[in-house]
Backbone as a ProteinNet text record, in pm:
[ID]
protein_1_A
[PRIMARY]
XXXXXXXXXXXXXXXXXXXXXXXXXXXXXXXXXXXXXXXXXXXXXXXXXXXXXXXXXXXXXXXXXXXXXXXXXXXXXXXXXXXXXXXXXXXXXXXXXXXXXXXXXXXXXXXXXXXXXXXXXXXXXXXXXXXXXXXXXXXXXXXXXXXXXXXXXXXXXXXXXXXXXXXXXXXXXXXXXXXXXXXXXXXXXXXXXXXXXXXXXXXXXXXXXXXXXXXXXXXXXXXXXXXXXXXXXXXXXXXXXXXXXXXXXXXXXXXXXXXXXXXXXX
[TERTIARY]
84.5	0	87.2	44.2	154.5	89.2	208.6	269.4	113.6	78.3	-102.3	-192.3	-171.4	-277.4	-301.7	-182.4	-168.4	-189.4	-209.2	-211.5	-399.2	-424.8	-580.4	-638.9	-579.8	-651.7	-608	-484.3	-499	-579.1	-638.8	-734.3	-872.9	-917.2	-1008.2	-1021.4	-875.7	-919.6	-941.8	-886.8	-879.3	-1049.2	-1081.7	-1231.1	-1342.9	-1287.6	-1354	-1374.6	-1263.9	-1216.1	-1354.9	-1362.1	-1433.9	-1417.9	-1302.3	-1250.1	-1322.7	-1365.2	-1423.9	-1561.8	-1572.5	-1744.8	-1806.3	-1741.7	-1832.9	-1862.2	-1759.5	-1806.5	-1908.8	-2001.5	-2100.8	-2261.4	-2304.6	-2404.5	-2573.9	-2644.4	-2759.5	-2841.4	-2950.5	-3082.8	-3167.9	-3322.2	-3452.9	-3495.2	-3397.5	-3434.1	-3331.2	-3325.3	-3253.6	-3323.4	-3292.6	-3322.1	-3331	-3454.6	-3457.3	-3417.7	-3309.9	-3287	-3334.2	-3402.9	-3394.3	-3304.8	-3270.7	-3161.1	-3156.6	-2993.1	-2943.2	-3067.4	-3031	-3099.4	-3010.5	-3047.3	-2985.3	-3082.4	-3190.7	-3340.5	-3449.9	-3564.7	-3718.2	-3706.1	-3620.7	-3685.8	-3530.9	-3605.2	-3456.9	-3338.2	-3265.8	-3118.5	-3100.7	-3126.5	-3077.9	-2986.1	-2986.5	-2884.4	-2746	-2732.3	-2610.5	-2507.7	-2376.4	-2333.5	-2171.4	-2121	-2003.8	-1918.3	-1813.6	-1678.5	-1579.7	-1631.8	-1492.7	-1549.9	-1461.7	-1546.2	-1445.8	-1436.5	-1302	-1399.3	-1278.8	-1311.1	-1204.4	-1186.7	-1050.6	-1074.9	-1009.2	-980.5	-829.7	-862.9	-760.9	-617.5	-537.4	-387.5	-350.6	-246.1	-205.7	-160.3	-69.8	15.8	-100.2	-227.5	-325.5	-295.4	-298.7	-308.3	-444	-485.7	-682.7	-693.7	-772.3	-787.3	-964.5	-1002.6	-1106.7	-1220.5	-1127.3	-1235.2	-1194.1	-1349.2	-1420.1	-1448.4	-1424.5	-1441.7	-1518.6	-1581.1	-1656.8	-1710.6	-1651.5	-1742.4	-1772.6	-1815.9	-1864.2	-1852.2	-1835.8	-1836	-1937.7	-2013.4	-2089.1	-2127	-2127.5	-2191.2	-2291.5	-2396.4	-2557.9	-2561	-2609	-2648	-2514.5	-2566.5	-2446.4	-2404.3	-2434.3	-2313.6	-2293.6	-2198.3	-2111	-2164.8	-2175.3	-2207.1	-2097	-2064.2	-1916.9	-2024.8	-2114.5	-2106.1	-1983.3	-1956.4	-1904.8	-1953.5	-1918.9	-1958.6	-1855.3	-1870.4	-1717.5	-1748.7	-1749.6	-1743.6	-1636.6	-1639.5	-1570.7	-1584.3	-1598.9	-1649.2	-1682.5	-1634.1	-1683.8	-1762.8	-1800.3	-1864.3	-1898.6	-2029.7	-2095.9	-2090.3	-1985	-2051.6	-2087.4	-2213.6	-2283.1	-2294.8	-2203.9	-2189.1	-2189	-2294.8	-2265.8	-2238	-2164.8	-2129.2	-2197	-2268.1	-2286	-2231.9	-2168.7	-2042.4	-2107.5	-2092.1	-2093.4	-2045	-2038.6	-1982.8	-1801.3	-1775.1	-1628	-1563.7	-1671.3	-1669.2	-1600.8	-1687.5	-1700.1	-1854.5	-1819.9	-1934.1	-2050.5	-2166.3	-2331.8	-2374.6	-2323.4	-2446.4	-2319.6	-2342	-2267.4	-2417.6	-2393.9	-2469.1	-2396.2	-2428.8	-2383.1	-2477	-2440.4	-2500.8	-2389.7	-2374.9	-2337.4	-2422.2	-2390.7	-2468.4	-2352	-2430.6	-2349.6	-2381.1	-2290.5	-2324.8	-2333.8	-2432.8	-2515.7	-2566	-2621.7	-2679	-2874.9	-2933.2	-3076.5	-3185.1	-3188.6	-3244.6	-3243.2	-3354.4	-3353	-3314.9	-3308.2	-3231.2	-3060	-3032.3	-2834.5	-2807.3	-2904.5	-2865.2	-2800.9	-2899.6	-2851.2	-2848.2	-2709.3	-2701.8	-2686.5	-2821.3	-2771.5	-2717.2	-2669.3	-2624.8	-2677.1	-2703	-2693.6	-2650	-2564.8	-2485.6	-2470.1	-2568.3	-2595.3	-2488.1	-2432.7	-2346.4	-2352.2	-2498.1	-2529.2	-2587.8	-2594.5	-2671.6	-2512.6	-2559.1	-2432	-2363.9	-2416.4	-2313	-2362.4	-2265.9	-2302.8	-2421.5	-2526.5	-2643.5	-2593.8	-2660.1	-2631.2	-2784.9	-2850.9	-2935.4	-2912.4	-2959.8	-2917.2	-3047.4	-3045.4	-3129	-3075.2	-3097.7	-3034.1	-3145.7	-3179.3	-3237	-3383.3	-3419.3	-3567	-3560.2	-3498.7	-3487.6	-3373.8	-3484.4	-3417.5	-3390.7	-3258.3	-3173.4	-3090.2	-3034.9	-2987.5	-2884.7	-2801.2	-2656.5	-2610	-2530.4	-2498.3	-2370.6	-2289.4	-2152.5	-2119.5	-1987.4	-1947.7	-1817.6	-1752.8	-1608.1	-1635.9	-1542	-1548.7	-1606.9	-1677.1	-1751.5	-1626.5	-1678	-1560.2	-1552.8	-1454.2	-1404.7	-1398.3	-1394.6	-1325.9	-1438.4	-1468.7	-1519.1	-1439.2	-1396.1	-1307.3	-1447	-1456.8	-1531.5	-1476.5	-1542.6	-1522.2	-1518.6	-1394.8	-1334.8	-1257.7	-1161.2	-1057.7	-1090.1	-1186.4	-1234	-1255.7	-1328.9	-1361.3	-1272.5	-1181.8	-1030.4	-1048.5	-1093.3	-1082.1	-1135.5	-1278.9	-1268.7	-1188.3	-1137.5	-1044.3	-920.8	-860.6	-730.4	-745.3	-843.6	-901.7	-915	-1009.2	-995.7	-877.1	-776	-700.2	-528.3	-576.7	-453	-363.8	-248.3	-144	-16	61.5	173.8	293.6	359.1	469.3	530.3	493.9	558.3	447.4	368.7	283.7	192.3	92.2	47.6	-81.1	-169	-289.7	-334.6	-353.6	-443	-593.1	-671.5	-818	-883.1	-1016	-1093.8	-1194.9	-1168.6	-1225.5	-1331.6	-1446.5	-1542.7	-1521.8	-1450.9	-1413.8	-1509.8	-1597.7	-1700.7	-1655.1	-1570.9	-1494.6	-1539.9	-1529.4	-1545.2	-1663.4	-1684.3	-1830.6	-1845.6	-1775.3	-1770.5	-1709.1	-1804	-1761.1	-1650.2	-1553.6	-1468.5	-1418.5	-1434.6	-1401.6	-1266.9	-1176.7	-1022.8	-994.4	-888.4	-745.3	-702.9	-676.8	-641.2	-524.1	-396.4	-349.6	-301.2	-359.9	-323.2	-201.5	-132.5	-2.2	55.6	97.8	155.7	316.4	301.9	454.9	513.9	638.1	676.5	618.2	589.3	520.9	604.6	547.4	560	582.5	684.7	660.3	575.2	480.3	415.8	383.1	469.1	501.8	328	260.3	146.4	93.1	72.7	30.9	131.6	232.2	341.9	343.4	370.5	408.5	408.9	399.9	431.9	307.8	233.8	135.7	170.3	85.9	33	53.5	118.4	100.2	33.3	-52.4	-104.2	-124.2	-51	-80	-168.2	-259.9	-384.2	-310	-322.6	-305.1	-106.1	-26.6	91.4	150.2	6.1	73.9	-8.8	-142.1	-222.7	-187.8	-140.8	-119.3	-194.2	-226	-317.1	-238.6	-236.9	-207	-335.5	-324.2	-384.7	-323	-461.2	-387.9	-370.6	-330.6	-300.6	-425.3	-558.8	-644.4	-692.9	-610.3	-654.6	-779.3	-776.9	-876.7	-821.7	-847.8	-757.8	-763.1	-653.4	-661.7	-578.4	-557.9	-515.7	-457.5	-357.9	-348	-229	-161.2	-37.7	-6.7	-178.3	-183.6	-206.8	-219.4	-221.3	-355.5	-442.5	-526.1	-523.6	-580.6	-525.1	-647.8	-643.3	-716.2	-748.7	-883.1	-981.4	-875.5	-835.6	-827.8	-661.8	-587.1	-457.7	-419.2	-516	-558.7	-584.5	-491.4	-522.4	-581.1	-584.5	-685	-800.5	-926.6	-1051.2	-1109.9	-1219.2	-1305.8	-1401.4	-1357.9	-1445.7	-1573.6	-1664.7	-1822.6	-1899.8	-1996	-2060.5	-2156.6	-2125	-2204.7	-2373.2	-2414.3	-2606.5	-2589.8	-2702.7	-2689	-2802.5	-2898	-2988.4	-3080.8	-3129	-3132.2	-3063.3	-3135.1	-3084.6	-3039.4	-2914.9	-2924.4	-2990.2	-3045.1	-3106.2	-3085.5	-2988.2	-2942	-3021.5	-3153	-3253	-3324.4	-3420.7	-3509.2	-3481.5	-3373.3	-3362.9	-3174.7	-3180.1	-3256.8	-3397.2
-120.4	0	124.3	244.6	365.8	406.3	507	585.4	669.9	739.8	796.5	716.3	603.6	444.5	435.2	434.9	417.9	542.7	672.9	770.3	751.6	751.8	709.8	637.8	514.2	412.9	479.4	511.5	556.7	649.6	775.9	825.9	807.1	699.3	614.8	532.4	458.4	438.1	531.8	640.3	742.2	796.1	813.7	870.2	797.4	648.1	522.5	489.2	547.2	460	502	447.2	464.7	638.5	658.8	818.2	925	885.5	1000.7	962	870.8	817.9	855.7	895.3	916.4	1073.5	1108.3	1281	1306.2	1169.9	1194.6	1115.5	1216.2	1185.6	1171.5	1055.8	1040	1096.2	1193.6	1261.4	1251.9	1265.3	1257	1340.9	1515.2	1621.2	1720	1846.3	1924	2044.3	2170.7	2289.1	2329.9	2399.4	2375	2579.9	2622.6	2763.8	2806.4	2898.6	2968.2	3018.8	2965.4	3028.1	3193.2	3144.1	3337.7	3456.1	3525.2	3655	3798.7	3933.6	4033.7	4133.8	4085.3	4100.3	4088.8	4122.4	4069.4	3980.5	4053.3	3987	3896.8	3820	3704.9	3764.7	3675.7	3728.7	3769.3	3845.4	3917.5	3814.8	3807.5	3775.3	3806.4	3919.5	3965.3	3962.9	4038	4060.9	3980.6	3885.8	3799.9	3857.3	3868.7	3925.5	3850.2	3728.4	3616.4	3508.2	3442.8	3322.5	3250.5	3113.4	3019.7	2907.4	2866.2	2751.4	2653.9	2544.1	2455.4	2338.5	2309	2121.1	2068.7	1953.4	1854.6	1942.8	1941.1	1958.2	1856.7	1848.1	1720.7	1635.3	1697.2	1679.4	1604.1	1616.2	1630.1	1432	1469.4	1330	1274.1	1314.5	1299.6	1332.7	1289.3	1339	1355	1463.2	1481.8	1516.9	1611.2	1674.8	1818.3	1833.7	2000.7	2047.2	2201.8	2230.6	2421.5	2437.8	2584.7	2624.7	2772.7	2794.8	2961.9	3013.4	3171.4	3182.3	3333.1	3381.7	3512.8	3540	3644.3	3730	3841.3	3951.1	3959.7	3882.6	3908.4	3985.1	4104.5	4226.9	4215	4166.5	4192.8	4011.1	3937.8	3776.8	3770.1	3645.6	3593.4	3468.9	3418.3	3311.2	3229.2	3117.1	3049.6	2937.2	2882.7	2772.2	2742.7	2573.7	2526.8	2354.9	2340.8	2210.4	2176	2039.2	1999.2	1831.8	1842.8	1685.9	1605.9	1464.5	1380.4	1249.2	1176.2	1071.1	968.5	976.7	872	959.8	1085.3	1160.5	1319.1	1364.2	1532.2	1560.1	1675.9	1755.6	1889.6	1894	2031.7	2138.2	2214.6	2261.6	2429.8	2480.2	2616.9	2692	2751.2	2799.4	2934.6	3002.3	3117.8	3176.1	3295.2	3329.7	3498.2	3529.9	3649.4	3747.4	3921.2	4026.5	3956.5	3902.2	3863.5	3703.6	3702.6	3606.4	3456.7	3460.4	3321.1	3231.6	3137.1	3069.8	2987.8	3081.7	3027	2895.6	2851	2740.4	2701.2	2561.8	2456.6	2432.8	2327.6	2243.9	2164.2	2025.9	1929	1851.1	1855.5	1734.2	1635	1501.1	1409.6	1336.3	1370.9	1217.4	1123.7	1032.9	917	972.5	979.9	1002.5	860.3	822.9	720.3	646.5	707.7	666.6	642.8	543.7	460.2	546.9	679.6	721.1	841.6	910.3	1043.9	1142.2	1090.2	1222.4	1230.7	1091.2	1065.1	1017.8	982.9	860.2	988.9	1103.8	1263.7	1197.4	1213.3	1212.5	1358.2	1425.6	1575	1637.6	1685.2	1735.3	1863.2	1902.3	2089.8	2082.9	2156.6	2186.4	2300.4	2284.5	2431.8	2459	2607.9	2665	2768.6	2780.5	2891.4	2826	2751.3	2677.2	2603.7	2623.2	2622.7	2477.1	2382.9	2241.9	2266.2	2196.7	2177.4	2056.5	2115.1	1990.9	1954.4	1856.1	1739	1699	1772.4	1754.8	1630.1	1544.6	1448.1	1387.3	1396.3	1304.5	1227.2	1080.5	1000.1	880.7	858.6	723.5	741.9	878.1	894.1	927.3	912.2	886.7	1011.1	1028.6	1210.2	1163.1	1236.9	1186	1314.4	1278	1443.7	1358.1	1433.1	1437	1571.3	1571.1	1653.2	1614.3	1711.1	1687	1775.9	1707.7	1735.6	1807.9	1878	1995.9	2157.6	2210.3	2375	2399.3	2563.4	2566.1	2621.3	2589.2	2597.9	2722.8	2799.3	2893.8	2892.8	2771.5	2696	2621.4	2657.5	2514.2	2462.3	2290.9	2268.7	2141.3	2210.7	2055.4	2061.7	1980.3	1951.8	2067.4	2091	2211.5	2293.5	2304.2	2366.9	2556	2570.5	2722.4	2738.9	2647.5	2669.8	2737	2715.8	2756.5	2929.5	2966.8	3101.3	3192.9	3171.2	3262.7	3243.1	3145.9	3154.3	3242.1	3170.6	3299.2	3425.3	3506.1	3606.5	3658.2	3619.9	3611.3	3649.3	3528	3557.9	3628.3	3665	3771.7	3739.5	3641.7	3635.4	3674.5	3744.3	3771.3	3600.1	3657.2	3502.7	3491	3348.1	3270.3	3296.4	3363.8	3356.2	3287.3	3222.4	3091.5	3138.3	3073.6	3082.6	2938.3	2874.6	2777.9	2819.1	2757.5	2704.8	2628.5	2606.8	2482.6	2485.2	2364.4	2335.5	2252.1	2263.9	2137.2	2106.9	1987.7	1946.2	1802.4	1882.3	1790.6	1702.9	1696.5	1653.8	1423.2	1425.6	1211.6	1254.6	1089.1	1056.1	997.6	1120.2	1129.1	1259.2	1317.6	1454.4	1503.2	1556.7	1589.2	1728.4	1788.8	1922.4	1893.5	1980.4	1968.3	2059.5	2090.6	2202.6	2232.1	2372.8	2285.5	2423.6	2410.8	2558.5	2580.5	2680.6	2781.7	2838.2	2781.3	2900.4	2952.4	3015.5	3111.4	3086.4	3027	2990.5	3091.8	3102.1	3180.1	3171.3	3279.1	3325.2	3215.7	3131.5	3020.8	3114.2	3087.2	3114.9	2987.6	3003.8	2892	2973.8	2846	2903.4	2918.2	2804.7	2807	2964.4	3037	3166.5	3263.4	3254.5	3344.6	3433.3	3405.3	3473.7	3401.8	3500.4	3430.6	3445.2	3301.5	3316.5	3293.9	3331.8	3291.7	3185.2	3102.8	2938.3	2970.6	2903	2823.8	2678	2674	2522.2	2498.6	2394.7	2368.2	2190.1	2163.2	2034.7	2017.2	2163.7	2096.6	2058.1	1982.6	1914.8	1956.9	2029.1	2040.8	2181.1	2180.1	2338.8	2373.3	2502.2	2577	2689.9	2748.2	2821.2	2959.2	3072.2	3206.2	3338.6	3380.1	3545.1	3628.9	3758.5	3856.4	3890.2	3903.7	3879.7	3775.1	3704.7	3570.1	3474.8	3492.6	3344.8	3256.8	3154.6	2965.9	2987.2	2989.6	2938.9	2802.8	2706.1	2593.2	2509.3	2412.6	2363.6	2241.2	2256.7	2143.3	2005	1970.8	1813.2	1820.6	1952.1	1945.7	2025.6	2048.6	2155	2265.4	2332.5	2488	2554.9	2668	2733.3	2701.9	2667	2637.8	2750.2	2863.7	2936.7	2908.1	2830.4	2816.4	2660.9	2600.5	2447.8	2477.2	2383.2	2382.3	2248.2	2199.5	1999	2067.6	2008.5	2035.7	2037.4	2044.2	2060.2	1894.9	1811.8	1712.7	1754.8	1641.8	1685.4	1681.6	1775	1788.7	1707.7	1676.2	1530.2	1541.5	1489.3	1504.5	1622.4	1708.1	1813.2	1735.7	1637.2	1551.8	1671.8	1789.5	1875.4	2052.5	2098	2258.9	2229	2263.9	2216.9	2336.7	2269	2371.9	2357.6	2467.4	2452.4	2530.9	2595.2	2678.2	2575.4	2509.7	2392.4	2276.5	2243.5	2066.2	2068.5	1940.9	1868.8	1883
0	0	0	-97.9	-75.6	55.4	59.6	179.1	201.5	117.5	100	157.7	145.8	153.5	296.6	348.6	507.1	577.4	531.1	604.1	591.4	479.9	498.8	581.6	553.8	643.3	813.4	790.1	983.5	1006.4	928.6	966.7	944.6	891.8	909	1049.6	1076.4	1169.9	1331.2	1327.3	1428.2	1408	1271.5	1338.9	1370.8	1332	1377.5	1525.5	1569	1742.5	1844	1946	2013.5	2102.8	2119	2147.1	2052.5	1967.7	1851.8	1851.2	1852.3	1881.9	2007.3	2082.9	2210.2	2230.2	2114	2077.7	2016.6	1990	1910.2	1935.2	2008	2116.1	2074	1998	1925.6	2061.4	2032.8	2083.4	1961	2045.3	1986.8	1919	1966.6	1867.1	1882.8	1839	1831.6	1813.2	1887.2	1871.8	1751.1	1648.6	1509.9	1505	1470.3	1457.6	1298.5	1292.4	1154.9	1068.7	967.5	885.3	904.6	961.1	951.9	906	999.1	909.3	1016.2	929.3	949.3	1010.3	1005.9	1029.8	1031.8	983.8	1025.4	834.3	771.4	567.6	600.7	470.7	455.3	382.3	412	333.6	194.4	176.6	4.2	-54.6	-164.4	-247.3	-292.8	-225.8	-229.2	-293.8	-303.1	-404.5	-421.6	-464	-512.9	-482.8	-373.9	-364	-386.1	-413.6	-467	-485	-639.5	-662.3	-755.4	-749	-765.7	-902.1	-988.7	-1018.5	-1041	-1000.9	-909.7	-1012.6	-1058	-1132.7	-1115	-1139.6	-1179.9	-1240.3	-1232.7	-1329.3	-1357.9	-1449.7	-1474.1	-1448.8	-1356.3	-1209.9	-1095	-1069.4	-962.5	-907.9	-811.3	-674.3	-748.2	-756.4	-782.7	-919	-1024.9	-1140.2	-1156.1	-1231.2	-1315.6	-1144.5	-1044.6	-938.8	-1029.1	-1009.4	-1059.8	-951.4	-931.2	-776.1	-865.7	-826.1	-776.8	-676.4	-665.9	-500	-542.5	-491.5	-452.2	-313.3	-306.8	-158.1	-166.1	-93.1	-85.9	7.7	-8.2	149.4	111.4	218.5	198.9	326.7	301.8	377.9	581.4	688.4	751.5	764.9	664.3	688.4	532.4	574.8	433.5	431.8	287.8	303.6	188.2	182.9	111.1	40.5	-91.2	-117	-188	-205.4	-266.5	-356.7	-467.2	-560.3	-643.9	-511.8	-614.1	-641.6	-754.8	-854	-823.6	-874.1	-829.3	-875	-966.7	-1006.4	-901.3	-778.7	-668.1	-592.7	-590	-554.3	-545.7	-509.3	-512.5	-386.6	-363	-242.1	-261.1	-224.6	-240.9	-77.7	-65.8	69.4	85.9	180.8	260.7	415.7	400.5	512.3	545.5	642.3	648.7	758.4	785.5	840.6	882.8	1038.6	1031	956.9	1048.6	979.4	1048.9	1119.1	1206	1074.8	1058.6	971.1	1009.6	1140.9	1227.6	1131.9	1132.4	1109.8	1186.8	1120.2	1205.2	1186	1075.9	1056	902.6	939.9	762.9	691.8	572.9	557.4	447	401.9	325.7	295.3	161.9	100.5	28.5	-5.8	-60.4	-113	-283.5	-377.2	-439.8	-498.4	-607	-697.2	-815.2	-919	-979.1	-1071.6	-1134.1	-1023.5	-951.5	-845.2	-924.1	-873.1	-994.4	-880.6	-748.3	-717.2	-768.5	-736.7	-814.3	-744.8	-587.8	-508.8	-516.4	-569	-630.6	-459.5	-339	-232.9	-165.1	-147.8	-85.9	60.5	93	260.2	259	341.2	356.9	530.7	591.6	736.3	730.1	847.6	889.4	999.8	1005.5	1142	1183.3	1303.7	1374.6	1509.3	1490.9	1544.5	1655.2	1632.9	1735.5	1857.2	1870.2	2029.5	2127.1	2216.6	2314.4	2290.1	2248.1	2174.2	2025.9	1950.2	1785.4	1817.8	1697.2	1686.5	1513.4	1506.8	1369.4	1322.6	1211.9	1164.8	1007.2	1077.3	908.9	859.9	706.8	620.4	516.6	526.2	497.3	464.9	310.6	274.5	373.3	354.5	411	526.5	619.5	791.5	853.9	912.3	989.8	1159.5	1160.2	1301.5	1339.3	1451.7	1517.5	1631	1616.8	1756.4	1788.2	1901.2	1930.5	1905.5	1924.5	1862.5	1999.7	2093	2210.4	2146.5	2151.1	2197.5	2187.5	2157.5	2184.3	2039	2076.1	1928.4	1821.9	1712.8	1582.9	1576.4	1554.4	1459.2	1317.2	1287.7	1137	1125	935	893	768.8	804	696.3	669.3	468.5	426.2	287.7	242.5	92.2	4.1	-87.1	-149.2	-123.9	-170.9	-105.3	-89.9	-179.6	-150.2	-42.1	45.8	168	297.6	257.3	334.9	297.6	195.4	152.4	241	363.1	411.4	589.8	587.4	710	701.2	549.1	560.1	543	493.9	429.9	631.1	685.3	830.3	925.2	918.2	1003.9	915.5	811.6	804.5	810.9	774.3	821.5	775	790	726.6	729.6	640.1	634.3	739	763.2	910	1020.4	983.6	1138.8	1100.3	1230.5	1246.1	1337.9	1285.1	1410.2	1419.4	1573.7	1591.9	1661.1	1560.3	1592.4	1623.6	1655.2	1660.4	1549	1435.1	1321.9	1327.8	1290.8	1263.7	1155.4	1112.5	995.5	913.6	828.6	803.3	655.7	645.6	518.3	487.4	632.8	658.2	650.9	663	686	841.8	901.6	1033.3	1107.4	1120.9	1161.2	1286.5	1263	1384.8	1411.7	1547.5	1617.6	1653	1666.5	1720	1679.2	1732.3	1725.5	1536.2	1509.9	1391.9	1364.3	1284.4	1306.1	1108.7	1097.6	1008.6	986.2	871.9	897.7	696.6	745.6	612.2	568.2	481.8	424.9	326.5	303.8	198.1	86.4	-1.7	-113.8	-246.3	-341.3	-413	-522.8	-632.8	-750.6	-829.4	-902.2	-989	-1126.3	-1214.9	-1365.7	-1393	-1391.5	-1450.8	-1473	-1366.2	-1297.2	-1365.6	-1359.4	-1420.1	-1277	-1183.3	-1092.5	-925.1	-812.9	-756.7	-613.9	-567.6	-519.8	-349.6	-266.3	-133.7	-122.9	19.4	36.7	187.8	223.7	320.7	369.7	505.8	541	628.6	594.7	728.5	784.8	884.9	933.7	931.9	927.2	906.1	749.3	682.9	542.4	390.2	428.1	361.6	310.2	198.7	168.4	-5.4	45.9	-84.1	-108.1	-259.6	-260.2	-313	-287.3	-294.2	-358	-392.5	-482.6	-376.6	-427.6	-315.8	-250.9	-296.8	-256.4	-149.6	-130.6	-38.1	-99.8	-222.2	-270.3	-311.3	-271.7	-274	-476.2	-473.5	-670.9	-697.1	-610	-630.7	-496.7	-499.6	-322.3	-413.3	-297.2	-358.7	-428.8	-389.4	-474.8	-616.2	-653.2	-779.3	-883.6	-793.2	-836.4	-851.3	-939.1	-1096.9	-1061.6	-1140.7	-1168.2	-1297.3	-1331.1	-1466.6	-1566.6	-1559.3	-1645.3	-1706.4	-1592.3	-1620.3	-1688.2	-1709.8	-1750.3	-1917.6	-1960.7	-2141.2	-2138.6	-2041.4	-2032.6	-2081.5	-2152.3	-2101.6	-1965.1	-1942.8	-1814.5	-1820.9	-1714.2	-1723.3	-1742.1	-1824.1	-1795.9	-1692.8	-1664.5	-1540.7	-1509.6	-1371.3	-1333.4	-1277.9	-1285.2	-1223.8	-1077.3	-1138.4	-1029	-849.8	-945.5	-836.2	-741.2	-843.7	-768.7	-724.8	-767	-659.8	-517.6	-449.9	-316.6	-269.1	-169.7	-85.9	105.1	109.2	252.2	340	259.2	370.4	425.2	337.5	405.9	401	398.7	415.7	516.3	581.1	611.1	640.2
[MASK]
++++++++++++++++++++++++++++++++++++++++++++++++++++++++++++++++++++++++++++++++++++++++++++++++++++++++++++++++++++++++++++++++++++++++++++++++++++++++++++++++++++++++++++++++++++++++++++++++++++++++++++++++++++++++++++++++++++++++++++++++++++++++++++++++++++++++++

């Protein structure tokens, strides 16, 4: 098995263990909060201050993931979706983030693509941030369930797409060499985990692709993205580009199974 193979499987088995399972506490219901608002009308639509589109390079660990996200100021929060393809799988995900640009509330969805249901086998989550523990709203194969999720509340949300990282560093500012640690709800498994997680800023990368020389960020120590001066993720070290710096085509786009919709569902 490569060296990748085994780092997987050990963190498979770490969010498997019984130590991570007992952070995750099945109840009968959960406090049901109303999606964000800034006031008495719903959130405007607001206006795009940054918006990514991420694939495969040729170089890529992973081949033929399509990644798009937007970021938006709807009146006083931000909100981050992201959709990123994958031939073994869709994650359709939002974050909505104060004016501090801490985050209120996730949500996720995961389908199969050629999946013979018409919802694409939507495991969807909402994960609410504002009640004094994280609650776990899930729908899954018809059947609605709820946990609480036991540690400190997140600062960070790390899930599927590397845009998602875009409004943490954008956040914590960092000049080269300085470092911030957080507490991340990192909804990325198919097992959710809170912990420590630290942010740091490496020397500025030249990358030919770009013709110049970009932002590096590391999350976890090993996970590094790189960013414009702007602070929006335009690629990450395993090998993902910016759509615009890619002479590959663009894989074709896989079953949408749906508008996600992170207001009313779960």
């Amino acid at each position: 098995m490569s060296p990748r193979g085994l780092r997987l499987v050990a963190l498979v088995a770490a969010l498997l263990s019984p130590a991570c399972r007992r952070k995750h506490l099945p109840v009968s219901s959960v406090p049901q909060l109303p999606y964000p608002r800034c006031g008495a009308a719903p959130l405007p639509a607001g206006e795009v201050i940054a918006e990514g589109h991420l694939r495969s390079g040729p170089f890529s660990v992973e081949q033929l993931v399509n990644e798009r996200f937007s970021l938006r100021q709807r009146d006083c929060l931000y909100t981050l979706t992201v959709r990123q393809e994958w031939p073994r799988g869709i994650a359709d995900v939002e974050v909505v983030y104060d004016r501090a640009w801490l985050p209120l509330r996730a949500w996720r969805r995961l389908t199969v693509p050629g999946a013979p249901r018409p919802d694409g086998m939507a495991d969807i989550r909402r994960y609410e941030l504002r009640t004094p523990t994280i609650t776990v709203t899930r729908l899954h194969n018809g059947a609605r369930s709820y946990e609480v999720l036991r540690g400190d509340r997140p600062t960070v949300v790390l899930g599927p797409g590397r845009g998602l990282i875009t409004a943490w560093i954008r956040r914590a500012h960092l000049g080269v060499g300085d470092r911030v640690r957080e507490v991340a709800l990192d909804i990325r498994g198919s097992l959710e985990v809170v912990r420590p997680v630290v942010l740091r800023r490496e020397p500025d990368q030249y990358m030919a692709e770009y013709g110049r020389a970009l932002r590096v960020y590391t999350v976890y120590g090993r996970e590094s993205v790189f960013a414009d001066e702007h602070d929006v993720v335009v690629g990450d070290v395993a090998g993902l580009r910016q759509d615009a710096v890619l002479r590959t085509p663009a894989p074709p786009p896989l079953p949408l199974y749906g508008a996600p919709d992170p207001v009313n569902t779960p």
